[in-house]
C-alpha positions as CSV (number, residue, x, y, z in Angstrom):
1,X,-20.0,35.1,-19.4
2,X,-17.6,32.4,-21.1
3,X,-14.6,34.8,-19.7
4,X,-15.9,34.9,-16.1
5,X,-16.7,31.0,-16.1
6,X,-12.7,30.3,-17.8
7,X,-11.3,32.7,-15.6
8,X,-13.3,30.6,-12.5
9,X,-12.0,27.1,-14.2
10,X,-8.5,28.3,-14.4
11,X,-8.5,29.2,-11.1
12,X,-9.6,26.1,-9.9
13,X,-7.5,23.9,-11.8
14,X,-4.8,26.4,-10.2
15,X,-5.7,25.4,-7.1
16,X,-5.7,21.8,-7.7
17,X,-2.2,22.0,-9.3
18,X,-0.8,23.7,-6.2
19,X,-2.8,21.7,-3.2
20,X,-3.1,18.4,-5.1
21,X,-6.4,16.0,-4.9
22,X,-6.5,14.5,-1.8
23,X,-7.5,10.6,-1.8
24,X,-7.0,10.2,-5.6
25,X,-3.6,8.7,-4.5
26,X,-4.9,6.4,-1.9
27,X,-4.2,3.1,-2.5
28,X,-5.6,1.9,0.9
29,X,-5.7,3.0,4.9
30,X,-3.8,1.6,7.9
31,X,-6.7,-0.1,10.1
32,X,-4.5,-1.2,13.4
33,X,-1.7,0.0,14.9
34,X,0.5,-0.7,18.3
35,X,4.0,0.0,19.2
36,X,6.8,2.4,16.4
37,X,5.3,2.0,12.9
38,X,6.7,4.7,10.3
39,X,5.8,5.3,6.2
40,X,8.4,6.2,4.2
41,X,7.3,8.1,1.2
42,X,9.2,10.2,-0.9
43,X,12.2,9.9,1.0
44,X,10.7,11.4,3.9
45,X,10.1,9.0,7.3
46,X,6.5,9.7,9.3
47,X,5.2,8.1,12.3
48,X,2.1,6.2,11.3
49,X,-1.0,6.4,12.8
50,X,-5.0,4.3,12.5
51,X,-6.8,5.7,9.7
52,X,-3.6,7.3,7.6
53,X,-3.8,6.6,3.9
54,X,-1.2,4.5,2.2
55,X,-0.1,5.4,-1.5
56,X,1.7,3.9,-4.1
57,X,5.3,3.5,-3.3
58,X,5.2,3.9,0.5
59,X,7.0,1.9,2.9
60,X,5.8,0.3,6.1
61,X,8.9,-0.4,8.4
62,X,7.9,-1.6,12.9
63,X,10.1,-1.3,15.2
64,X,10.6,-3.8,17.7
65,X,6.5,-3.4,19.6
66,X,5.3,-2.4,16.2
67,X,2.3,-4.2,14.2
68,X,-0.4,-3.1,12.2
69,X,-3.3,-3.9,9.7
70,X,-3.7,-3.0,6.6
71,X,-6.8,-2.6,4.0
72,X,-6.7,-1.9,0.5
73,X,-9.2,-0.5,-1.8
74,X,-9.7,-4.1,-3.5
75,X,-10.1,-5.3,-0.3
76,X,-7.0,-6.6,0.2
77,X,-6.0,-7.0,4.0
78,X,-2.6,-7.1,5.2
79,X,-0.8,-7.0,8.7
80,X,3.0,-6.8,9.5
81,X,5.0,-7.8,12.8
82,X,8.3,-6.7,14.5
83,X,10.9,-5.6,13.0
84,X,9.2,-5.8,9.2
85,X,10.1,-3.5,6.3
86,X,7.2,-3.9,3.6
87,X,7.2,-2.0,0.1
88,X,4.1,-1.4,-1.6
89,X,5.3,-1.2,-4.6
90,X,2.7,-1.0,-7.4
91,X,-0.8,-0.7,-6.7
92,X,-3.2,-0.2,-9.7
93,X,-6.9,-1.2,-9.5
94,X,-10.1,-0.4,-11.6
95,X,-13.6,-0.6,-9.0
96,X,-15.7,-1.4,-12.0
97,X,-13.8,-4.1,-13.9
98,X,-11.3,-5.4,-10.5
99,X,-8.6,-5.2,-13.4
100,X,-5.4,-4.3,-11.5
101,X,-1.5,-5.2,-10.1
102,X,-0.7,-6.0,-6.8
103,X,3.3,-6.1,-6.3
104,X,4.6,-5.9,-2.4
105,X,8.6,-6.7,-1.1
106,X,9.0,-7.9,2.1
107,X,12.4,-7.0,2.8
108,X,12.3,-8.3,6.4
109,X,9.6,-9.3,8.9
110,X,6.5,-10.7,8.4
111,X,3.7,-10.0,6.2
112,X,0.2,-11.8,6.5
113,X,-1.8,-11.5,3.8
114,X,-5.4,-12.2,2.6
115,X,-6.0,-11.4,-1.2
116,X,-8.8,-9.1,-2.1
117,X,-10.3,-8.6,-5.8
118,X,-7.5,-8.1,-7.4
119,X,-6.0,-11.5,-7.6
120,X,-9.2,-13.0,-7.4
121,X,-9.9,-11.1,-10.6
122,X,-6.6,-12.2,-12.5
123,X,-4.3,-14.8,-10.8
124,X,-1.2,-13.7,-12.0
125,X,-1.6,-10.1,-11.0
126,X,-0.3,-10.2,-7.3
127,X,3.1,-10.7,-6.4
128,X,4.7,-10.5,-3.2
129,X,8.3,-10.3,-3.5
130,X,11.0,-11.4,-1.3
131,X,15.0,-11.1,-1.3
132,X,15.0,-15.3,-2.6
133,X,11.5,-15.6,-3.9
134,X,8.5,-14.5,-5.7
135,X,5.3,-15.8,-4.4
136,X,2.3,-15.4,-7.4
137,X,-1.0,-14.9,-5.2
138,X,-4.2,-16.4,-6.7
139,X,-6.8,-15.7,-4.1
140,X,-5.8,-17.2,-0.9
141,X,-3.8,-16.3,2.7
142,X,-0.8,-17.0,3.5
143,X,1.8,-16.0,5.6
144,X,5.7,-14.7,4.6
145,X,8.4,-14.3,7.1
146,X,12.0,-13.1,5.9
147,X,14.8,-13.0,8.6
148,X,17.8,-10.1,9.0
149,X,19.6,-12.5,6.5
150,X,17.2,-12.3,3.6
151,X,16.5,-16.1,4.3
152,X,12.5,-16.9,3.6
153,X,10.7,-19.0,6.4
C-alpha cells in the first residue's frame, strides 16, 4: 500500500516539477486593454491580452494606441498610457496578514495608480520608482508621468 501511494506522490510531484503550478505565480491580471500592449518576461516579448496574468518581474511596455488596467491581488489597481514602459518589480503579499512589498519603475509613460492593502497595511512598503525619483505610497492615488528624457512630470 505505502509503495503504491509513494510511487502515486512521486509521480505527481513529477508532474508538477515538469508543468509547473499554474496561478501560484500570479501576482495580478490585466483587466483592460486597447491598442499594442506587450509583457516582457523572461526575456521573451508577448502580445497582451484582457484577463492574462501578470507575475513577478514582468514588464508592461504600449505602443503608441496602447493602454490598459491593471489589478493586483491586494487590490491594487493600475493603468498605463502611450508609449509607457512599467516594471513590476517585486510583488510579495500575504492574504491573511496584507504583509507585503510593492516596488514598480516607470521607465517612461504614465502610470496611474490606486494603492490596494499592501500600503494601506505598511506605508513604507510600496515604492514606485522612477529614473529621478522614488515616490513612497501610503494609501492614496496619484498619477506619475516620465518623458523619453527620464524627466518626471
Amino acid at each position: 500500500m505505502f509503495v503504491r501511494t509513494g510511487l502515486t506522490l512521486i509521480a505527481v510531484l513529477g508532474l508538477l516539477l515538469m508543468f509547473g503550478q499554474p496561478g501560484l505565480a500570479d501576482i495580478g491580471q490585466i483587466k483592460t486593454l486597447k491598442g499594442k500592449v506587450e509583457i516582457v518576461r523572461g526575456g521573451k516579448t508577448i502580445a497582451a491580452n484582457a484577463g492574462d496574468a501578470l507575475e513577478q518581474a514582468d514588464t508592461i511596455v504600449t505602443g503608441p494606441d496602447g493602454q490598459l488596467g491593471m489589478t493586483f491581488i491586494d487590490s491594487t489597481r493600475m493603468s498605463s498610457g502611450p508609449n509607457s514602459r512599467i516594471e513590476l518589480s517585486r510583488f510579495r503579499f500575504n492574504s491573511t496578514t496584507h504583509d507585503g512589498e510593492f516596488n514598480t519603475r516607470v521607465k517612461r509613460g504614465t502610470l496611474s495608480v490606486i494603492s490596494g492593502q499592501i500600503a494601506k497595511r505598511s506605508p513604507d512598503a510600496m515604492k514606485v520608482m522612477t529614473p529621478a525619483s522614488i515616490l513612497g505610497v501610503r494609501g492614496t492615488r496619484f498619477l506619475v508621468k516620465v518623458d523619453d528624457a527620464g524627466v518626471v512630470k
